[in-house]
C-alpha positions as protocol buffer text, in pm:
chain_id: "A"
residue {
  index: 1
  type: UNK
  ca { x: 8712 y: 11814 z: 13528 }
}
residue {
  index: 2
  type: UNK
  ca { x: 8468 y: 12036 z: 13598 }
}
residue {
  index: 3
  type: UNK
  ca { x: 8069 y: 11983 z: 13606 }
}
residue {
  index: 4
  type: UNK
  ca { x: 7982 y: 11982 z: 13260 }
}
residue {
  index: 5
  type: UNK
  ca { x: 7672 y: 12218 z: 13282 }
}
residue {
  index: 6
  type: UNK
  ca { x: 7998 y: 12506 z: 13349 }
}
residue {
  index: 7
  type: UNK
  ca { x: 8228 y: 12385 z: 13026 }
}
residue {
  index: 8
  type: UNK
  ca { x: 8359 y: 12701 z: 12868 }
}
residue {
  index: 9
  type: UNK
  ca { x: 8333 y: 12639 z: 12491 }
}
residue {
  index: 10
  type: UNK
  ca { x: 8714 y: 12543 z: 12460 }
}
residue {
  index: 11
  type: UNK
  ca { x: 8708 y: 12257 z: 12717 }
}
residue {
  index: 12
  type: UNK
  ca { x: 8342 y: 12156 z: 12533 }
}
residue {
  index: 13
  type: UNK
  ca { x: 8534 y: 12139 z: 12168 }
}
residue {
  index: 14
  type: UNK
  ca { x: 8775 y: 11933 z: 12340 }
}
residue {
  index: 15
  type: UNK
  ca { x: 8583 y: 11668 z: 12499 }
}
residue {
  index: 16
  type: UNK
  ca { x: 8440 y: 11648 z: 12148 }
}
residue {
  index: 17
  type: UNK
  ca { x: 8737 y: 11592 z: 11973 }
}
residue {
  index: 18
  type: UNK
  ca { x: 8859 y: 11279 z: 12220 }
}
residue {
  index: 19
  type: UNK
  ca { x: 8609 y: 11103 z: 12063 }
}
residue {
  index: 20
  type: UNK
  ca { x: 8632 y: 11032 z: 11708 }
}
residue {
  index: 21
  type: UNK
  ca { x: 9020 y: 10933 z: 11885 }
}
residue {
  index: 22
  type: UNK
  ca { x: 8915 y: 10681 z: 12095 }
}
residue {
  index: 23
  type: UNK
  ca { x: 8675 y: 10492 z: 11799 }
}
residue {
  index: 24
  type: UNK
  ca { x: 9008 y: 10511 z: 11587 }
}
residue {
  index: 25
  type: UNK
  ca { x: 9196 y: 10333 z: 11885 }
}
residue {
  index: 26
  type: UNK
  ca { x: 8921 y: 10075 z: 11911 }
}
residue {
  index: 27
  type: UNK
  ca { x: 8998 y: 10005 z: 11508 }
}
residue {
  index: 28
  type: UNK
  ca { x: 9361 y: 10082 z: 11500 }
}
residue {
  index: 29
  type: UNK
  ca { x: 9400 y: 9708 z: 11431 }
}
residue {
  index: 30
  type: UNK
  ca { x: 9168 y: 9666 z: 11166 }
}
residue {
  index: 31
  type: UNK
  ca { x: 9264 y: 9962 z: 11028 }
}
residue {
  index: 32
  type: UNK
  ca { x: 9613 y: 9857 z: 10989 }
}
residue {
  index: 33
  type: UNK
  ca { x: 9477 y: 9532 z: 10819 }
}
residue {
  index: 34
  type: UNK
  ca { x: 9302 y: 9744 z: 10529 }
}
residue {
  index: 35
  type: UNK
  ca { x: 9475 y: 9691 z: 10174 }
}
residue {
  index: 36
  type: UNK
  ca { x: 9573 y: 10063 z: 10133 }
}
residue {
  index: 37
  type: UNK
  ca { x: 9749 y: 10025 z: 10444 }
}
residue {
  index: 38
  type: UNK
  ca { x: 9964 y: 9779 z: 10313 }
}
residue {
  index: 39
  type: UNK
  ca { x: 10274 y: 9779 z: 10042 }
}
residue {
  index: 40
  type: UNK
  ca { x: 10187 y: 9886 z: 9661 }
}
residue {
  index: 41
  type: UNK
  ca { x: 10347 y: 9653 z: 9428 }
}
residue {
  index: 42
  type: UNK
  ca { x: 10494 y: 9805 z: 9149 }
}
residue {
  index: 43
  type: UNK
  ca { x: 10610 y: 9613 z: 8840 }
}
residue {
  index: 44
  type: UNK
  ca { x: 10938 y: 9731 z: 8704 }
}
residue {
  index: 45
  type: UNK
  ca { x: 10976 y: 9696 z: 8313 }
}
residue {
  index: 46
  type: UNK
  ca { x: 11264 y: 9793 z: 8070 }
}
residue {
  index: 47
  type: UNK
  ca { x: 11201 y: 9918 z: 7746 }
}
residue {
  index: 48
  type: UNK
  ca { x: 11439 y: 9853 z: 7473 }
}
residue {
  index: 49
  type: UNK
  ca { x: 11408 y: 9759 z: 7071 }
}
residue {
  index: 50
  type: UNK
  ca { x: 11550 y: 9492 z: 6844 }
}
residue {
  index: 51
  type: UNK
  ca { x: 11791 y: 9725 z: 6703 }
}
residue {
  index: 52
  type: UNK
  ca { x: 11895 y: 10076 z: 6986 }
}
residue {
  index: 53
  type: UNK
  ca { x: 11969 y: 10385 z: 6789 }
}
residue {
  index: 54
  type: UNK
  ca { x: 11980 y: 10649 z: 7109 }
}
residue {
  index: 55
  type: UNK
  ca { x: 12175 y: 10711 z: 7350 }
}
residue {
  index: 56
  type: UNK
  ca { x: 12424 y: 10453 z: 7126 }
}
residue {
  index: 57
  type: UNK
  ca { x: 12389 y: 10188 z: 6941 }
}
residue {
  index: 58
  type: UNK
  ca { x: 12649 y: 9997 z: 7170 }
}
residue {
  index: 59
  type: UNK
  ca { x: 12476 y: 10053 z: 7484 }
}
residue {
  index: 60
  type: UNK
  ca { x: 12528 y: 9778 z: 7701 }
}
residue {
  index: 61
  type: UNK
  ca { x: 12190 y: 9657 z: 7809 }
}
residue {
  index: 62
  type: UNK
  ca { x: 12273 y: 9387 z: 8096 }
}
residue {
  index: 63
  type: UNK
  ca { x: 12467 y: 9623 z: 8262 }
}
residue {
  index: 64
  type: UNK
  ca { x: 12213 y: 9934 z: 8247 }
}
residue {
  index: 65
  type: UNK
  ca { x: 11935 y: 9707 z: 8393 }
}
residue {
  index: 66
  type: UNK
  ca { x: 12182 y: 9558 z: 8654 }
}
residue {
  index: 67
  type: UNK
  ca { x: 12274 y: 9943 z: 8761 }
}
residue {
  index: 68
  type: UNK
  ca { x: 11895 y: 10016 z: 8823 }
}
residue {
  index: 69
  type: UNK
  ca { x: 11772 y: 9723 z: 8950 }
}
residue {
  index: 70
  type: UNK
  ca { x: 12110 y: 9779 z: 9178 }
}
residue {
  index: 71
  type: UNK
  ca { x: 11959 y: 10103 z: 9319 }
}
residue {
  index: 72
  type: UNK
  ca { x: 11582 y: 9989 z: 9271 }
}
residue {
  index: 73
  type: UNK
  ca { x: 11650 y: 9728 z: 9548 }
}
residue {
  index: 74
  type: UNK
  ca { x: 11836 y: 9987 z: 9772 }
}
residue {
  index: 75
  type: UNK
  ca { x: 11484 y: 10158 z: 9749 }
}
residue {
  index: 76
  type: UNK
  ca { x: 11310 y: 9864 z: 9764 }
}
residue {
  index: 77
  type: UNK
  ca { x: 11464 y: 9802 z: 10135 }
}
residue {
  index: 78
  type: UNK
  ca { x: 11435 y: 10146 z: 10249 }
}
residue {
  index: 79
  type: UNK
  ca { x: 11086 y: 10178 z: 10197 }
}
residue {
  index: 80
  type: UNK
  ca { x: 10950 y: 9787 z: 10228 }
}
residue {
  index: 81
  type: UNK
  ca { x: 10678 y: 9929 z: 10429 }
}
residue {
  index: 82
  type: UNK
  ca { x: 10520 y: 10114 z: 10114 }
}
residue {
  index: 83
  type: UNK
  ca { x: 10653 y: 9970 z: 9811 }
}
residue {
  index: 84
  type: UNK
  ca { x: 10729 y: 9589 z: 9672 }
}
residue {
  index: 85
  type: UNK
  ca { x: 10876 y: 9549 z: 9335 }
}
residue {
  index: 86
  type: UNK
  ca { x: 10796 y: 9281 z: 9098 }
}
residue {
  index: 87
  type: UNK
  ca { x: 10925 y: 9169 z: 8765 }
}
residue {
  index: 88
  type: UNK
  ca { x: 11227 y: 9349 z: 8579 }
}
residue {
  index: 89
  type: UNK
  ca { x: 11201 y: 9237 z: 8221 }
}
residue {
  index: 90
  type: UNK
  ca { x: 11311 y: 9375 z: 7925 }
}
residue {
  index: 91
  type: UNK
  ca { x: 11048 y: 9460 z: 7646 }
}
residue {
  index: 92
  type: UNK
  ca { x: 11165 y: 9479 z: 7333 }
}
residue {
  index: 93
  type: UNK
  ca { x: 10876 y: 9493 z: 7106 }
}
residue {
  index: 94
  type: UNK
  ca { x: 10455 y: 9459 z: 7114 }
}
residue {
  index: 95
  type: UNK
  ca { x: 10429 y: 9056 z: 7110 }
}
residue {
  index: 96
  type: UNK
  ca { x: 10623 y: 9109 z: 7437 }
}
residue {
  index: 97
  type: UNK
  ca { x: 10367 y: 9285 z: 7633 }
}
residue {
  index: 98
  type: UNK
  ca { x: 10084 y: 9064 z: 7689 }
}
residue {
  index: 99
  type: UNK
  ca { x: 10292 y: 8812 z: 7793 }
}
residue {
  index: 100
  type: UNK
  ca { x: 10450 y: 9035 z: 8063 }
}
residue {
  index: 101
  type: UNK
  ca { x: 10083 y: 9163 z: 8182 }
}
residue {
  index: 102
  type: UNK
  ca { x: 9962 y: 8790 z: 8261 }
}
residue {
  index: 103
  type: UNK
  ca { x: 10317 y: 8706 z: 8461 }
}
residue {
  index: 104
  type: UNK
  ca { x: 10288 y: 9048 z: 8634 }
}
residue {
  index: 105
  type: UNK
  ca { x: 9943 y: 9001 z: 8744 }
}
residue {
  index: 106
  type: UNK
  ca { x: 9731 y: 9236 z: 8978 }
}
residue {
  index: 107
  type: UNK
  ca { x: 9961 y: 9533 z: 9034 }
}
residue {
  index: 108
  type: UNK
  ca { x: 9928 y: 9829 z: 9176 }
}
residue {
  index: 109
  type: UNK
  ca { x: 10133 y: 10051 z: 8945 }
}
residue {
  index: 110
  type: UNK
  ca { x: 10379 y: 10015 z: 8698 }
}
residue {
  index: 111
  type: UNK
  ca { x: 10748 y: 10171 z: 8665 }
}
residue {
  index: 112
  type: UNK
  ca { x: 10853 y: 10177 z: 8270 }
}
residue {
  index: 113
  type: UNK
  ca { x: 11234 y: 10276 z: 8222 }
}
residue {
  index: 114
  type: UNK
  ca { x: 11363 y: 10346 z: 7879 }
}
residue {
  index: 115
  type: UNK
  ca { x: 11724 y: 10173 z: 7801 }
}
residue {
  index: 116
  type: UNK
  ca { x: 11719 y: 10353 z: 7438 }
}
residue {
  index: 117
  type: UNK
  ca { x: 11526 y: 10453 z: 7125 }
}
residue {
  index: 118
  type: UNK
  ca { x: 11269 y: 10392 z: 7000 }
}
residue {
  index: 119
  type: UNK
  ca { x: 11036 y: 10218 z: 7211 }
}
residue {
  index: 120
  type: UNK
  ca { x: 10842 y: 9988 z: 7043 }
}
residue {
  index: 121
  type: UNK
  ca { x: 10686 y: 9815 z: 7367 }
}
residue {
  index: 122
  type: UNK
  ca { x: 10568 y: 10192 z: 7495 }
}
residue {
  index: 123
  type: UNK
  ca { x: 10201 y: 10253 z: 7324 }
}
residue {
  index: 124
  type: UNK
  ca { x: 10062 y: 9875 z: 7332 }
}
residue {
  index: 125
  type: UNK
  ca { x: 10157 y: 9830 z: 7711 }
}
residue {
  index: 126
  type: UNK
  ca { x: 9990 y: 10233 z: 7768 }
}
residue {
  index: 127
  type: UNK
  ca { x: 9689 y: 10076 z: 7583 }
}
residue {
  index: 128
  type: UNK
  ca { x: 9678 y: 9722 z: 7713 }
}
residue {
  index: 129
  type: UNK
  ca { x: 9579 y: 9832 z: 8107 }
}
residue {
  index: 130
  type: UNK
  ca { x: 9438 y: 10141 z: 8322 }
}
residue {
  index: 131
  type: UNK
  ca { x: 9709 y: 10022 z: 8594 }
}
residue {
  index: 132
  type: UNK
  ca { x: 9892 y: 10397 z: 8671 }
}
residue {
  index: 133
  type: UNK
  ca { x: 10219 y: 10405 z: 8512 }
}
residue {
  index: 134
  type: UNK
  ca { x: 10555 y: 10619 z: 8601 }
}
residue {
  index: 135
  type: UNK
  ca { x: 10805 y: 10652 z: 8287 }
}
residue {
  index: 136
  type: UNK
  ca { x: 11150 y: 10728 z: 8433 }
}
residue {
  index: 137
  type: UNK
  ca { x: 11367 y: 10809 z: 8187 }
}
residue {
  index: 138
  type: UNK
  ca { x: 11759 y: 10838 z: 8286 }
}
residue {
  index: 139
  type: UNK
  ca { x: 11973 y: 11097 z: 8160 }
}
């Protein structure tokens, strides 16, 4: 390289640049280490009701949540690197919820998936934690 009093600008901005690179090498390990860097955990919950009314009242319940939790765990070891599922019950009404939150624990988010209406389960588990929440709601 030449003598640095005769950098042109471009080969000056580039020398520059190496270095926040090499202090990220030096912590590449720790970095790695960090708690965003690791997988979210995501509790899974089904919401039903005592009594279904929509999509039918004869929807079979066992074998909707065994479909999803089916593909769920196809995801689940695709992407183990980013996401970790937890729990997979089904909440049928509001005395459910609380229970579910202290089993659950310290998540990181929280995947809700209608089986049918109405959803009694739906407002007191939106009110009972800030935890972000996805509602996926089949066709």
């Amino acid at each position: 390289m030449p003598d640095p009093a005769c950098w042109s600008r471009r080969q000056f901005g580039l020398a520059l640049c190496g270095l926040p690179l090499t202090a990220l090498a030096k912590l590449d390990g720790e970095l790695r280490s960090m708690p965003w860097n690791q997988p979210a955990t995501v509790a899974k919950a089904y919401l039903s009701a005592p009594r279904m009314h929509w999509p039918r009242p004869d929807l079979n319940e066992a074998a909707e949540v065994a479909e999803i939790e089916t593909r769920l765990g196809e995801v689940a070891r695709k992407h183990a690197h980013q996401a970790h599922f937890v729990g997979g019950e089904v909440l049928r009404g509001p005395d459910d919820v609380r229970p579910w939150l202290d089993k659950v624990g310290d998540v990181d988010g929280i995947l809700l998936v209608p089986l049918a209406q109405p959803t009694p389960a739906l407002r007191p588990l939106a009110e009972a934690t800030r935890t972000p929440k996805l509602i996926f709601s089949r066709p």
